[in-house]
C-alpha positions as CSV (number, residue, x, y, z in Angstrom):
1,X,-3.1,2.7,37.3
2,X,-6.6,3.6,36.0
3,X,-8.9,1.9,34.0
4,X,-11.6,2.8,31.0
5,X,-14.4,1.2,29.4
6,X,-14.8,2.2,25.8
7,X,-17.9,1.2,24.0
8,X,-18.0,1.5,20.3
9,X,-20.0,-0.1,17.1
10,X,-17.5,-0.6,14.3
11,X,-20.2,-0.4,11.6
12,X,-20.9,3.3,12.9
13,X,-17.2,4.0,12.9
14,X,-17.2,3.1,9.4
15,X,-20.4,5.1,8.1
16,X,-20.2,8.4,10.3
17,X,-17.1,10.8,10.8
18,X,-18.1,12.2,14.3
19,X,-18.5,8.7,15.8
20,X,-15.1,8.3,14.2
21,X,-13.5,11.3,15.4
22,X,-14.9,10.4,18.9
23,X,-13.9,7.3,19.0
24,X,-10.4,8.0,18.1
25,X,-10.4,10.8,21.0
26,X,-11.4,8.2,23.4
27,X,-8.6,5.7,23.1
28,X,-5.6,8.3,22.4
29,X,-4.3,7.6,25.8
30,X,-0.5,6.3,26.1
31,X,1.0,3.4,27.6
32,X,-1.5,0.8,27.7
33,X,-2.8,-2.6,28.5
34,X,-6.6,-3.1,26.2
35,X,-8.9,-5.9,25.8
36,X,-11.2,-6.3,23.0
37,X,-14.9,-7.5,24.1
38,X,-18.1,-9.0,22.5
39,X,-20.1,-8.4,25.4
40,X,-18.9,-10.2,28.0
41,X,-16.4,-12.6,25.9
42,X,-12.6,-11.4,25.5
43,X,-11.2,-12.1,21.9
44,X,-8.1,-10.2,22.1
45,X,-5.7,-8.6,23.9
46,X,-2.9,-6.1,23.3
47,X,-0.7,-3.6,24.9
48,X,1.2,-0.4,23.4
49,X,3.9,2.3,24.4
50,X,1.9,4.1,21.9
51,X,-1.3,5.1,21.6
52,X,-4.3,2.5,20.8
53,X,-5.4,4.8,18.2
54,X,-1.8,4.1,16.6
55,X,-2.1,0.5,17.0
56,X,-5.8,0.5,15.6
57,X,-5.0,3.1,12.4
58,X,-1.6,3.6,11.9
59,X,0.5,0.6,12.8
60,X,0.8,-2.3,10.7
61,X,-1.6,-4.6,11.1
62,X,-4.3,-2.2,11.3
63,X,-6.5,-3.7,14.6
64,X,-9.6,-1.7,12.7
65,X,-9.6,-4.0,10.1
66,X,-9.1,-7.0,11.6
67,X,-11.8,-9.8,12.1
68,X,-12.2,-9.5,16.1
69,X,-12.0,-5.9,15.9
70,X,-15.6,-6.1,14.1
71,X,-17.0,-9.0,16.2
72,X,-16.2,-6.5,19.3
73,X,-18.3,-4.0,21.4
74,X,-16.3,-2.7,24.2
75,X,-12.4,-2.1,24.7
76,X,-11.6,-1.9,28.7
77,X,-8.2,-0.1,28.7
78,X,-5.8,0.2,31.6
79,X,-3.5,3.3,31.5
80,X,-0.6,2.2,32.9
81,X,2.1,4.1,35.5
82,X,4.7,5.6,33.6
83,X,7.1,4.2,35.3
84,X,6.1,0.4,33.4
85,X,8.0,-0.2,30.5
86,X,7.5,-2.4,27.5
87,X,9.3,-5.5,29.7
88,X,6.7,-5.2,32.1
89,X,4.3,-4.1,30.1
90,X,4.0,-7.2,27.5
91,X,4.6,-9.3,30.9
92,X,1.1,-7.9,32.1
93,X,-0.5,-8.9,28.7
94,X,1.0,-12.5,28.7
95,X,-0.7,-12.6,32.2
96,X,-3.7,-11.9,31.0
97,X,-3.9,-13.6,28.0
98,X,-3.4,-16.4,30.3
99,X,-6.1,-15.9,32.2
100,X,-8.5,-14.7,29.4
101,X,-7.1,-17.2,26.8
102,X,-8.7,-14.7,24.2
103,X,-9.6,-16.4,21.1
104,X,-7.5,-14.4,18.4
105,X,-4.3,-13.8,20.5
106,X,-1.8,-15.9,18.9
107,X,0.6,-16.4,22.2
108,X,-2.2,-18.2,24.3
């Protein structure tokens, strides 16, 4: 298991290509637990077999256009072991959303 912070600006992401294009590099990683931050508040919390940059631009709902999605700052992603699969996997996000009680996940 590893973790990554990723910081972004969604109002940049919007208005310049290259910040887009980075920040689409930067959370391309597969098999994932992330958490959405303002600061040092968590407003949502996910997980994906995928790729984040599927969940955020490809998937239905789009996270990018979501409300929280522009209220947040920072993603902290944890790349999981290959060996976790989507049981365990959404078992590690109810955990957290238990702990974080993020304000725009609808199962806390």
């Amino acid at each position: 298991m590893q973790f990554k912070t990723v910081h972004y600006d969604s109002n940049k992401l919007i208005k310049d290509s290259e910040e887009l294009k980075s920040f689409k590099e930067s959370i391309s990683d597969k098999n994932v637990l992330y958490l959405f931050f303002k600061d040092n508040k968590c407003f949502y919390i996910g997980e994906t077999g995928s790729t984040l940059k599927d969940r955020c631009y490809t998937h239905s709902p789009k996270h990018h256009e979501k409300e929280w999605f522009k209220k947040c700052n920072t993603i902290k992603i944890i790349l999981l072991d290959d060996n976790i699969d989507d049981i365990a996997r959404g078992a590690l996000e109810s955990t957290f959303i238990l702990a974080y009680r993020p304000k725009y996940n609808k199962k806390a």
